[in-house]
MIFI-530728 format. One line per field, with one value per atom (N, C-alpha, C): residue in three letters; atom name; x, y, z. Coordinates in Angstrom, 1 decimal, padded with zeros to 4 digits. Example, Ala and Ser with C-alpha at 12.3 -4.5 7.8 and 13.67 -1.06 7.14 Angstrom:
BEGIN
aa = (ALA:ALA:ALA:SER:SER:SER)
at = (N:CA:C:N:CA:C)
px = (013.2:012.3:013.2:012.8:013.7:012.9)
py = (-005.7:-004.5:-003.3:-002.2:-001.1:000.0)
pz = (007.8:007.8:007.8:007.1:007.1:007.9)
END
This chain:
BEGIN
aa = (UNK:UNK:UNK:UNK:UNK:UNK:UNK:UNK:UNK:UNK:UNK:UNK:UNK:UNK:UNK:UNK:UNK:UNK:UNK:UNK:UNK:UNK:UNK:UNK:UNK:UNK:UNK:UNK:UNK:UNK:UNK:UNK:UNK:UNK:UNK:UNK:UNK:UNK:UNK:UNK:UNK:UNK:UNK:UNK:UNK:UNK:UNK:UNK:UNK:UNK:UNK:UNK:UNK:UNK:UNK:UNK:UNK:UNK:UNK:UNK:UNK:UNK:UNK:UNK:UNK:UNK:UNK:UNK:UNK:UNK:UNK:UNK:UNK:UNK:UNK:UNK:UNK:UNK:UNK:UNK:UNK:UNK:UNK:UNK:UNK:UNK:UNK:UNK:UNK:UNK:UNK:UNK:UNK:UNK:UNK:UNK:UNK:UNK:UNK:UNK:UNK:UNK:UNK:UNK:UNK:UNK:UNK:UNK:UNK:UNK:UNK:UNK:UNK:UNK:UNK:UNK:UNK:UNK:UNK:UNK:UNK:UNK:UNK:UNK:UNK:UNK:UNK:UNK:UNK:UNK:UNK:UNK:UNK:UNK:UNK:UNK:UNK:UNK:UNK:UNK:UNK:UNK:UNK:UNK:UNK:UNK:UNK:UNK:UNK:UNK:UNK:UNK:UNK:UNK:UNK:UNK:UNK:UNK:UNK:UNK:UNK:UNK:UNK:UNK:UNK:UNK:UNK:UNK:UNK:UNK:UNK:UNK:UNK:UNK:UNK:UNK:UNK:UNK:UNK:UNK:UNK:UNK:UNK:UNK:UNK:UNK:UNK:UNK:UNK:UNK:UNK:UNK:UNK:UNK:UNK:UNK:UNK:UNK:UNK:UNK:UNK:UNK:UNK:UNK:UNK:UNK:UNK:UNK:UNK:UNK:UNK:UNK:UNK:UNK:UNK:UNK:UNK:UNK:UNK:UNK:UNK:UNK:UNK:UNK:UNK:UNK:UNK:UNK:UNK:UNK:UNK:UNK:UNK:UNK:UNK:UNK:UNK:UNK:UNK:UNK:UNK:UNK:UNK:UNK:UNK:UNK:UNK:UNK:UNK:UNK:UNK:UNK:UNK:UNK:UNK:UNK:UNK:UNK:UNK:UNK:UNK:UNK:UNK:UNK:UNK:UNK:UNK:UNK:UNK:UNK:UNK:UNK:UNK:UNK:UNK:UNK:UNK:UNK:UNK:UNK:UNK:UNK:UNK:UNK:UNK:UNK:UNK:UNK:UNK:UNK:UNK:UNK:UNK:UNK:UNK:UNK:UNK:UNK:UNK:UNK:UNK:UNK:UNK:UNK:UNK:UNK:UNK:UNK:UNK:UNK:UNK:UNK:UNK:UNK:UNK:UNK:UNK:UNK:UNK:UNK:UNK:UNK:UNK:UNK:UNK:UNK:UNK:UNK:UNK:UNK:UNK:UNK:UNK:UNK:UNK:UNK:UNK:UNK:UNK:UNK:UNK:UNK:UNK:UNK:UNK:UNK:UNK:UNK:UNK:UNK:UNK:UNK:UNK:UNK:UNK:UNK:UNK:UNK:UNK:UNK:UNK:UNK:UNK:UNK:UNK:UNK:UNK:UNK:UNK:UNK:UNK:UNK:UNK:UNK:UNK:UNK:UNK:UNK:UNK:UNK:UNK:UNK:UNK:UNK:UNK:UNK:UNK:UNK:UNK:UNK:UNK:UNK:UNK:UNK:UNK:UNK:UNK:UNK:UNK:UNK:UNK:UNK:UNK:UNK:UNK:UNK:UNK:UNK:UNK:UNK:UNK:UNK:UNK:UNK:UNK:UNK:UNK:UNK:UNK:UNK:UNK:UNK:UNK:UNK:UNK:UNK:UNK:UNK:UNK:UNK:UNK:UNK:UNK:UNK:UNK:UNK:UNK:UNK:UNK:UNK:UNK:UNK:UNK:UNK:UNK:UNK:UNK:UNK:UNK:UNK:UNK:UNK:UNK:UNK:UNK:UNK:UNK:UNK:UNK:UNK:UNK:UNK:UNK:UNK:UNK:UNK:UNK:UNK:UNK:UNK:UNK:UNK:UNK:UNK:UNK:UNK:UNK:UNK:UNK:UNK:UNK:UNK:UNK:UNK:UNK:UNK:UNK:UNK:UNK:UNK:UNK:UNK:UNK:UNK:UNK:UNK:UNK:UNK:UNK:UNK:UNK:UNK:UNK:UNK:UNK:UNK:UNK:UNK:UNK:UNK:UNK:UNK:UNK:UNK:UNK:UNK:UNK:UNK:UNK:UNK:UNK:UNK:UNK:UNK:UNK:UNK:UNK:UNK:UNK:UNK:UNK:UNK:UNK:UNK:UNK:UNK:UNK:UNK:UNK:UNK:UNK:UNK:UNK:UNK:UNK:UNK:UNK:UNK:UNK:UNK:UNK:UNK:UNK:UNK:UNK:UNK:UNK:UNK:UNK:UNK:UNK:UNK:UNK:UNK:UNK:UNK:UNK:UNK:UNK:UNK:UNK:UNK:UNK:UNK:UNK:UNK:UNK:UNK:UNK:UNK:UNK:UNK:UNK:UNK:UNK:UNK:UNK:UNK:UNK:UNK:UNK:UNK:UNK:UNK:UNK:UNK:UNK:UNK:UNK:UNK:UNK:UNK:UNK:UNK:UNK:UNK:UNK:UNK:UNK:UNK:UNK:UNK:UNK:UNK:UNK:UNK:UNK:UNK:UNK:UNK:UNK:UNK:UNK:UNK:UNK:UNK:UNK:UNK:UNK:UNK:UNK:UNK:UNK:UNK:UNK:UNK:UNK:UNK:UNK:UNK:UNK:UNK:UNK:UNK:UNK:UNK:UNK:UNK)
at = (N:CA:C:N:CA:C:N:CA:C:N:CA:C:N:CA:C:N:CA:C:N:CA:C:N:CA:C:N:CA:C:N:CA:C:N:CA:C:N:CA:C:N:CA:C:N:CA:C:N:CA:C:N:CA:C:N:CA:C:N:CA:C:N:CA:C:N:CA:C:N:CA:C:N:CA:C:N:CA:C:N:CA:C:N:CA:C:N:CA:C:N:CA:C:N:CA:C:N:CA:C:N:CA:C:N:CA:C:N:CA:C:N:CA:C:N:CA:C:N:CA:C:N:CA:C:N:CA:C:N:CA:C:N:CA:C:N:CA:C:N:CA:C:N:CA:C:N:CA:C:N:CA:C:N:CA:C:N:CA:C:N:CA:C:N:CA:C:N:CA:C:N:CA:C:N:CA:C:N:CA:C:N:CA:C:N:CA:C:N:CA:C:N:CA:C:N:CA:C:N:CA:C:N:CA:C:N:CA:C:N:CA:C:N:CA:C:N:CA:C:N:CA:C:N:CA:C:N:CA:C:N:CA:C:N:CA:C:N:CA:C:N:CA:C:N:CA:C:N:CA:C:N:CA:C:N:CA:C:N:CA:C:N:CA:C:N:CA:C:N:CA:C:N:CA:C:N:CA:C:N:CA:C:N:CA:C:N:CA:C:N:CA:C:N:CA:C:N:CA:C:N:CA:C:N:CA:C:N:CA:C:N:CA:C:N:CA:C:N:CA:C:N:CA:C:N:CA:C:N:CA:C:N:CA:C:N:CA:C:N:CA:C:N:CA:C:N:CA:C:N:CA:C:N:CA:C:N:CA:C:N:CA:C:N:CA:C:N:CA:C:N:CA:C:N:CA:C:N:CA:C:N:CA:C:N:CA:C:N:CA:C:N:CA:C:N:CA:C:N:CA:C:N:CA:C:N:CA:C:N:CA:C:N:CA:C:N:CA:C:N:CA:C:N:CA:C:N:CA:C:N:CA:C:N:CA:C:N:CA:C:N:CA:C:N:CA:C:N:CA:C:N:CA:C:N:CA:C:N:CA:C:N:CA:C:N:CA:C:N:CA:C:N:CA:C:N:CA:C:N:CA:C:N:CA:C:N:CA:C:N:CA:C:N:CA:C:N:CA:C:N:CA:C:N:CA:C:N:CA:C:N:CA:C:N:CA:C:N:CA:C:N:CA:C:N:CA:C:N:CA:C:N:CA:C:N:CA:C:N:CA:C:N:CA:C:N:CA:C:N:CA:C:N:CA:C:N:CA:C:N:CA:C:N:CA:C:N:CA:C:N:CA:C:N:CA:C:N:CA:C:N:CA:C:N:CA:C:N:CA:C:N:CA:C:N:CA:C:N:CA:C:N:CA:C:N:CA:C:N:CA:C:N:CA:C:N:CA:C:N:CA:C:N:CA:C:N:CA:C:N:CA:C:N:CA:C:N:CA:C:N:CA:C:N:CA:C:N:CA:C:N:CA:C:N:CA:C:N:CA:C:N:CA:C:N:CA:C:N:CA:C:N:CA:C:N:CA:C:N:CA:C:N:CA:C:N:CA:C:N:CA:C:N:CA:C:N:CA:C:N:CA:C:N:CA:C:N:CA:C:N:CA:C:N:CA:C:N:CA:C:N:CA:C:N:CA:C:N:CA:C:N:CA:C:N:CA:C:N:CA:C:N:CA:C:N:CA:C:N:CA:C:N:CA:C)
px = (160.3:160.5:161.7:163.3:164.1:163.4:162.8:162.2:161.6:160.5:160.1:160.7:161.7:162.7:163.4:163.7:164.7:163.7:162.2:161.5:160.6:161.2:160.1:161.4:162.6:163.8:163.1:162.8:162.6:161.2:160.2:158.9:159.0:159.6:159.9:160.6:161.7:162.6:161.2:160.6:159.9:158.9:158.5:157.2:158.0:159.4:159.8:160.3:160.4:160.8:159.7:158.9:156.7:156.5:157.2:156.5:157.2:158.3:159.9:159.6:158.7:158.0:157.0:156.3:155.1:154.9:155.8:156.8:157.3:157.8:158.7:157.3:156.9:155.6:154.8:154.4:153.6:154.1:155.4:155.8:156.1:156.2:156.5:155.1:154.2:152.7:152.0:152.8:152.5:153.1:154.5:155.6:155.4:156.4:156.0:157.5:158.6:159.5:159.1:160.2:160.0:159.5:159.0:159.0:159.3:159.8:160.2:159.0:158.8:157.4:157.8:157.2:157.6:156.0:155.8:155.1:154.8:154.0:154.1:153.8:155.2:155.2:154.8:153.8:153.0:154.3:154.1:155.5:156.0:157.3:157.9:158.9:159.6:160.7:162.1:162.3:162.8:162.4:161.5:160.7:159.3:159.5:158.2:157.2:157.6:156.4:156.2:155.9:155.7:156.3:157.6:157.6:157.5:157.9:157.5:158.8:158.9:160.5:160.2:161.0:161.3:161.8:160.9:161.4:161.7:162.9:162.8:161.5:161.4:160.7:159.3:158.9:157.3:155.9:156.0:155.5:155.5:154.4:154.6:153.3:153.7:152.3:151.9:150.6:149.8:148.9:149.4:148.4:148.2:149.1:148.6:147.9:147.6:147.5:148.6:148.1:149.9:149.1:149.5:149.4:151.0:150.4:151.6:151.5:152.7:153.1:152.4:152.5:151.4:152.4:153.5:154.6:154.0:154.6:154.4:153.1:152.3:150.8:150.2:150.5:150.5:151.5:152.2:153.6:152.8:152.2:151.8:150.6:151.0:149.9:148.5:147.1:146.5:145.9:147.2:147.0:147.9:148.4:149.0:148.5:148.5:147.9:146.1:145.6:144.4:143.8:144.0:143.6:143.2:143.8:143.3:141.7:141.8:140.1:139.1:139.4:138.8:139.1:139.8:140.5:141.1:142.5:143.2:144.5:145.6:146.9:147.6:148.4:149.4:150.5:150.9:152.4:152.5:153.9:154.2:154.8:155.2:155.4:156.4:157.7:158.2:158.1:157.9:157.8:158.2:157.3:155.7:155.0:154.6:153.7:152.9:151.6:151.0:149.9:149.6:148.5:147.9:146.4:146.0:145.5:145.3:144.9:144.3:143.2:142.2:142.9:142.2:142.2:142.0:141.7:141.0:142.2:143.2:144.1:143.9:142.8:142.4:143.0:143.9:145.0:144.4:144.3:144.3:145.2:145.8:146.5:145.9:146.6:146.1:146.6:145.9:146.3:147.7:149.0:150.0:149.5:149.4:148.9:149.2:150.3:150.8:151.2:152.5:153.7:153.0:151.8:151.6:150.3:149.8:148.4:147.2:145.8:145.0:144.2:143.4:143.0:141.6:140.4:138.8:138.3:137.6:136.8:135.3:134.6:133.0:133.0:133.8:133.9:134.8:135.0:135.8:137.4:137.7:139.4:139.6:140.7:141.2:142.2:141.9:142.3:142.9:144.3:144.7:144.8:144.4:144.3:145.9:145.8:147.4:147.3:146.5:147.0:146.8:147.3:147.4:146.1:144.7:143.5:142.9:142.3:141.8:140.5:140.1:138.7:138.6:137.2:136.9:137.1:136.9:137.0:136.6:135.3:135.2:136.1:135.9:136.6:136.7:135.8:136.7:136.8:137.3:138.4:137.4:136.2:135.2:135.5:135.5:135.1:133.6:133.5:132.2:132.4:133.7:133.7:134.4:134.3:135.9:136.8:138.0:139.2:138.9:138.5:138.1:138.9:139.4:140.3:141.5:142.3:143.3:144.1:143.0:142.9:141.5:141.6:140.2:140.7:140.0:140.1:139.3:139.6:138.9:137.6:136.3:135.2:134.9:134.5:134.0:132.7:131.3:130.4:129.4:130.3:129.7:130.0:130.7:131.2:132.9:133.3:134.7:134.8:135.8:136.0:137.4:136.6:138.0:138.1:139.3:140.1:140.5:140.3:140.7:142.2:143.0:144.1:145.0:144.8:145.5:146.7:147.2:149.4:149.9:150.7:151.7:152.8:152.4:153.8:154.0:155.3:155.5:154.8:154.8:153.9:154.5:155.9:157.0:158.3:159.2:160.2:161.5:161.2:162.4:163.1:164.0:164.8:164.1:164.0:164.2:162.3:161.1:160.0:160.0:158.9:158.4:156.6:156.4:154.7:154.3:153.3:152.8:151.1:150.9:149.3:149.1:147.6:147.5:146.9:147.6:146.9:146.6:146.4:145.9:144.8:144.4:142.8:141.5:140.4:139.3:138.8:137.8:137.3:136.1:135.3:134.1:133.8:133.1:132.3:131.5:131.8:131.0:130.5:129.1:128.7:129.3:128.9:129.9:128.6:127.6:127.7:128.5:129.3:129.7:129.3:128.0:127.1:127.9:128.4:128.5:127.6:128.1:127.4:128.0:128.5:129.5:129.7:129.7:129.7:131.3:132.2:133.8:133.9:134.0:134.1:135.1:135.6:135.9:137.6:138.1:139.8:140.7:139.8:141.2:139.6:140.7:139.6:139.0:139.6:138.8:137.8:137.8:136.2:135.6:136.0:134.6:134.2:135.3:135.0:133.6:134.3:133.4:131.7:131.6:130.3:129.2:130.0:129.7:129.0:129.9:130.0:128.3:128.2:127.4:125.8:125.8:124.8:123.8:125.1:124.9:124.0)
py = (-002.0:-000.6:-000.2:-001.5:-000.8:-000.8:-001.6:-001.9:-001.0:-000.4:000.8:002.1:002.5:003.3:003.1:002.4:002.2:002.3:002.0:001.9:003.9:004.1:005.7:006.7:006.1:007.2:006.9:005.8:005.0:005.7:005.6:006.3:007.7:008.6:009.7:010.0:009.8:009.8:009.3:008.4:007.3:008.8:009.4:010.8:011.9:011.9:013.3:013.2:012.2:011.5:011.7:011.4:010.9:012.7:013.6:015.2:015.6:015.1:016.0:015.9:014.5:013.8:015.1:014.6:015.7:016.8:017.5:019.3:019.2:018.3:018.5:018.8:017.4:017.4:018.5:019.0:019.9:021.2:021.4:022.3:022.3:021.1:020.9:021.4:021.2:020.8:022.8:023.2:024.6:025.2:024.8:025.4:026.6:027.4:028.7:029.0:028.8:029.4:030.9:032.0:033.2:033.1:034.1:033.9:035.4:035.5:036.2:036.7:037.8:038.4:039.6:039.9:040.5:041.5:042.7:043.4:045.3:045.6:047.0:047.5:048.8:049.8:050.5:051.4:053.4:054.0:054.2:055.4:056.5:056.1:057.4:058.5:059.0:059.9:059.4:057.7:057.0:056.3:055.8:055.1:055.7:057.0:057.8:057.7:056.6:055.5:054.6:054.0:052.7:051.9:051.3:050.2:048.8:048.1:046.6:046.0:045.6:045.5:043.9:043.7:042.1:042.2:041.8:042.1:040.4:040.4:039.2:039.2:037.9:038.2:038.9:038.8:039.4:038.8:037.6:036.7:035.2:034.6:033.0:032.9:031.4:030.6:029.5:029.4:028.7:027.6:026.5:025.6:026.4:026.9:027.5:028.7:029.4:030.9:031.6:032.7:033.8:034.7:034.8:035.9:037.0:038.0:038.9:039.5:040.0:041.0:042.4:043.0:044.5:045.0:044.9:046.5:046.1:045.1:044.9:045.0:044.6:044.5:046.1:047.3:048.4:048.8:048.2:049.0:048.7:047.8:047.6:048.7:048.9:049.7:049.0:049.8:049.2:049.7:050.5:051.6:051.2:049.7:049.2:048.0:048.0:046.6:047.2:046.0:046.1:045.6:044.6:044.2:045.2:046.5:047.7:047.9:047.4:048.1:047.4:046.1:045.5:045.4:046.3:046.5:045.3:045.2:044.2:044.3:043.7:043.7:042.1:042.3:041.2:040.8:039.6:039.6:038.2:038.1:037.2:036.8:034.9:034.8:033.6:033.4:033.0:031.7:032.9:032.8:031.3:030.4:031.5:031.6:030.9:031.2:032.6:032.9:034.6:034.5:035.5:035.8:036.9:036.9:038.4:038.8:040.0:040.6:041.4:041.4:043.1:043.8:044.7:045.9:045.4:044.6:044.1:043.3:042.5:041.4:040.5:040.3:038.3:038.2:037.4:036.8:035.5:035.3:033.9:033.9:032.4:031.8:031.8:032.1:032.1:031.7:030.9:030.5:031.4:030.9:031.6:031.5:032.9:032.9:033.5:033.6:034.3:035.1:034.5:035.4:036.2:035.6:036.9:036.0:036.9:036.5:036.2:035.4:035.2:036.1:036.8:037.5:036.9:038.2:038.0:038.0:036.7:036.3:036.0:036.8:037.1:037.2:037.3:037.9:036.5:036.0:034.5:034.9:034.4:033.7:032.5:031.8:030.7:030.7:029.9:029.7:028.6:028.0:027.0:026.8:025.3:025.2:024.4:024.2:023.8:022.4:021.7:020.3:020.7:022.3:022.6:021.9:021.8:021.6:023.2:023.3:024.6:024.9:025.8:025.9:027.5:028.1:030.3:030.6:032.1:033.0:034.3:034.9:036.5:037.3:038.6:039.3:040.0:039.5:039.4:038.4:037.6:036.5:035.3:035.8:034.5:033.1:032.0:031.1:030.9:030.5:030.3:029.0:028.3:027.0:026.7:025.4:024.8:024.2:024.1:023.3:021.8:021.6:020.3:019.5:020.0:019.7:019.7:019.2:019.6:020.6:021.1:022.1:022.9:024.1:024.6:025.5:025.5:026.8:028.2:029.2:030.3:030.3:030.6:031.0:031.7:031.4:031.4:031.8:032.7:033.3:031.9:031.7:031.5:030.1:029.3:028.1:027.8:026.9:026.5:025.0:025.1:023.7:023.2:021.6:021.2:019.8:019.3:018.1:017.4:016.5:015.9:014.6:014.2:013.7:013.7:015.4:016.1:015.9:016.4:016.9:018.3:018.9:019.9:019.2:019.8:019.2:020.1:020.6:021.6:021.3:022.0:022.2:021.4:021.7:021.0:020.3:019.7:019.2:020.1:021.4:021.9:022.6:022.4:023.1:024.8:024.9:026.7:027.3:026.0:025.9:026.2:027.0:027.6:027.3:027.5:027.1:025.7:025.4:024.0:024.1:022.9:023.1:021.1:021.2:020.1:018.7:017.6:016.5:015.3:014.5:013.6:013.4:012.3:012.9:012.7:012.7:013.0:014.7:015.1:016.2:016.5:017.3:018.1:019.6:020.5:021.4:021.7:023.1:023.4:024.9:025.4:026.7:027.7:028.6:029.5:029.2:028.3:027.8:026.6:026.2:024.9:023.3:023.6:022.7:021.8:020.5:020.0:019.8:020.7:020.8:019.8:019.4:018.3:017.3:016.0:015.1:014.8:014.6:014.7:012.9:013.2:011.5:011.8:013.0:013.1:012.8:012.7:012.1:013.5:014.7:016.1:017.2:018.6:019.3:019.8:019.5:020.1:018.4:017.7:016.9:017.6:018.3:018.9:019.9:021.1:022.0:021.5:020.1:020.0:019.6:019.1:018.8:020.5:020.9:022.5:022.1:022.8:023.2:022.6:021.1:020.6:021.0:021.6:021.7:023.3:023.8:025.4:025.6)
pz = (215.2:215.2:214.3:214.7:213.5:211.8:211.9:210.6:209.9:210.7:210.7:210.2:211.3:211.1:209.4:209.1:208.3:206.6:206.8:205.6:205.5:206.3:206.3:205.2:205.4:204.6:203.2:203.1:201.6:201.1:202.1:201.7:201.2:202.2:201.4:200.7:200.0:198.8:197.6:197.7:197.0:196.3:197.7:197.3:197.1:197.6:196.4:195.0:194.6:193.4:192.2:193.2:192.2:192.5:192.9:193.1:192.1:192.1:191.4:189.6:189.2:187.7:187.9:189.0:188.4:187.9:188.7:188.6:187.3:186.6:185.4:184.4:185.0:183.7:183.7:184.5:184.6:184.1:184.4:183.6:182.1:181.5:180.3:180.0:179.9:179.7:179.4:180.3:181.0:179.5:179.2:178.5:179.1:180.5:180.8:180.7:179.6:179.3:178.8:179.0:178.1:176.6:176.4:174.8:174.3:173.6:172.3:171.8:171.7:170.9:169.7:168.5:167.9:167.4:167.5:167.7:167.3:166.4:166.5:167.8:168.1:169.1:169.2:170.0:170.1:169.4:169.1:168.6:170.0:169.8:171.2:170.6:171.1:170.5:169.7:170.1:169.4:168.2:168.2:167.1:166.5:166.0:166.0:165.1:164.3:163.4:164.2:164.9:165.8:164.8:165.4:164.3:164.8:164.0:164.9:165.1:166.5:167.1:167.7:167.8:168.9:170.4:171.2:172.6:172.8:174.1:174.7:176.1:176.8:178.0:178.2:177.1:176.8:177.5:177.8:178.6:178.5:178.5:178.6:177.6:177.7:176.8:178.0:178.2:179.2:178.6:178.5:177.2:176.8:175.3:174.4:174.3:175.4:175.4:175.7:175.2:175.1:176.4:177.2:178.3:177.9:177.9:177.9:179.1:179.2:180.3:180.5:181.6:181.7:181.0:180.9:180.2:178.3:178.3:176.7:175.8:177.0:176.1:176.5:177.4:177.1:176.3:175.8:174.7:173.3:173.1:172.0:170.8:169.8:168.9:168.5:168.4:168.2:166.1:165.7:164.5:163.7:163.8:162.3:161.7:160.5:159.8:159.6:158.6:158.6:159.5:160.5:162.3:162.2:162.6:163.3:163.0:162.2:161.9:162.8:163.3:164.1:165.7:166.2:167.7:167.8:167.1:167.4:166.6:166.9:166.8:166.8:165.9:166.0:166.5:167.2:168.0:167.4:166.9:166.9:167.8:168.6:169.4:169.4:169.5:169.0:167.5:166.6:165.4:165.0:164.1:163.3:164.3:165.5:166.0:166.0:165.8:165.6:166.3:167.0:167.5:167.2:167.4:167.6:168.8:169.0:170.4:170.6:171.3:171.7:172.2:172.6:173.1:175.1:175.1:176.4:176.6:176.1:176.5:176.0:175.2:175.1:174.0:173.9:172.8:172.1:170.9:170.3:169.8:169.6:168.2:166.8:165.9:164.6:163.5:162.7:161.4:160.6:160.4:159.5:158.0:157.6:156.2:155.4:154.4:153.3:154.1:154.8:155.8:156.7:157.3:158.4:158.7:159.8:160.4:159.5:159.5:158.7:158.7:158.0:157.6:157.7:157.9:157.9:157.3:156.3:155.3:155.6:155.3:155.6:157.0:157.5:159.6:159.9:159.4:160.1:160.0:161.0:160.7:160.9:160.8:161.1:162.1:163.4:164.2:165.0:165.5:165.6:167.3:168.1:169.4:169.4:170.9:171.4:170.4:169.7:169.2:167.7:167.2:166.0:165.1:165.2:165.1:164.7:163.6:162.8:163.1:163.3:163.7:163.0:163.4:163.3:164.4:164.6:165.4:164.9:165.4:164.6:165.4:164.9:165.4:166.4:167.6:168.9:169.2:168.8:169.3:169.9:169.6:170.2:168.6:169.9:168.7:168.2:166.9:166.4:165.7:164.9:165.1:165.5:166.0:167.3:166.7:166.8:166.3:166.1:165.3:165.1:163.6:162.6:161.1:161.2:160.4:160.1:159.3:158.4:157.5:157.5:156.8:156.7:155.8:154.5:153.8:154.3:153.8:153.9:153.6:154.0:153.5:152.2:151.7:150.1:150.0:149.8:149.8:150.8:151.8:153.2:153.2:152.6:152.6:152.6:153.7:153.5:153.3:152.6:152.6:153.7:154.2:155.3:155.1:155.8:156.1:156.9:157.2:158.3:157.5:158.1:158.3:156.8:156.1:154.9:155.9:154.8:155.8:154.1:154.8:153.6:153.1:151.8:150.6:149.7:149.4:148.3:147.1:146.2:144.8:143.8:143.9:143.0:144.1:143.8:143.9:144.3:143.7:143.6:145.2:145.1:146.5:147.1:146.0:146.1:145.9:146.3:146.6:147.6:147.9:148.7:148.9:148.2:148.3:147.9:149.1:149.6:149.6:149.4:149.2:150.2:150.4:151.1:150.7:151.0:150.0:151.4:150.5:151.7:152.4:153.2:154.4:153.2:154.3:153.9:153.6:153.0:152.7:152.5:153.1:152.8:153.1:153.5:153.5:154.5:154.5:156.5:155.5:155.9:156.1:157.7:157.2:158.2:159.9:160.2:161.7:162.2:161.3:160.7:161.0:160.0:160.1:158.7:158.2:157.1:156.2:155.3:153.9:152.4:152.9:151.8:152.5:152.7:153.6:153.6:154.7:154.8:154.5:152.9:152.5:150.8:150.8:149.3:149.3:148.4:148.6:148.0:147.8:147.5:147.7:147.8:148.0:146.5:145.3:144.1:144.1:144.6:144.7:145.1:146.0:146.9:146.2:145.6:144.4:144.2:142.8:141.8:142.6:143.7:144.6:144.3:144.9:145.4:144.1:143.4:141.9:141.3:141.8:141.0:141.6:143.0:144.0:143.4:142.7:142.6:141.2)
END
């Protein structure tokens, strides 16, 4: 019985220990720290252009979904940018991270592209999942292909070209570079259901250019 007694302290320490991992992990996993969002405003009597301001505390990221908060995602405009034309808006979320957003709530992550959100090429965008994997998305925020590349160019009169294990490297050498392009990896070709139309076996993406090129 003392034996007993003396091995049950040990059990439970043992199971708050194995709860106290789990809680961490789980929260890491969650990442449900604040985030930082940056966003155009309705316009009020202070800011009577809606401009696009930085709030703290806007909400969380949930594997990689941005849930915002009821104040902020009713604070937000749906009447700046060319988004608008599509009932959608952009928040950045601590930056670069970018999202776009309906009118209804549903937020994606999205490709950073020439300082700002990706842009809809024949109805597609580019879209990134929590393991930074590139996939589409029309414009409401449904996927149409899944994050499956590392890269994906834009659609081109219904063709993109993509990559699997490319990486970014500046253009040049020099300090004061800024623009990067992607080398590395295999390469091929997806039509816009993204069925492979270029078999992902070429070593840069002007191979696959010249493929296209020679098909056409």
């Amino acid at each position: 019985m003392k034996n007993l007694l003396f091995l049950l302290p040990l059990f439970f320490m043992a199971c708050t220990h194995d709860s106290s991992k789990e809680q961490k992990k789980e929260k890491k996993l969650l990442n449900i720290d604040p985030l930082e969002c940056t966003y155009y405003i309705k316009p009020n009597t202070e800011y009577p252009h809606g401009d696009m301001l930085t709030f703290p505390n806007c909400g969380k990221l949930v594997n990689g979904e941005l849930q915002l908060s009821k104040k902020h995602f009713e604070n937000m405009s749906f009447k700046k940018g060319s988004e608008s034309n599509f009932g959608l808006t952009t928040v950045y979320a601590n930056y670069p991270d970018i999202f776009y957003v309906t009118k209804e709530g549903k937020t994606q992550r999205m490709y950073f592209y020439d300082m700002g959100v990706d842009y809809f090429v024949d109805g597609l965008a580019r879209y990134l999942n929590p393991e930074d994997k590139m996939g589409f998305v029309n414009s409401k925020l449904e996927v149409v292909i899944p994050a499956k590349y590392d890269y994906a160019d834009f659609f081109e009169e219904g063709v993109a070209i993509v990559s699997n294990g490319s990486h970014s490297e500046k253009v040049s050498d020099s300090e004061y570079e800024e623009h990067t392009h992607m080398v590395g990896g295999v390469w091929g070709a997806i039509d816009k259901t993204g069925k492979m139309i270029v078999e992902m076996k070429y070593g840069s993406e002007s191979e696959v250019e010249q493929v296209l090129k020679a098909h056409n």
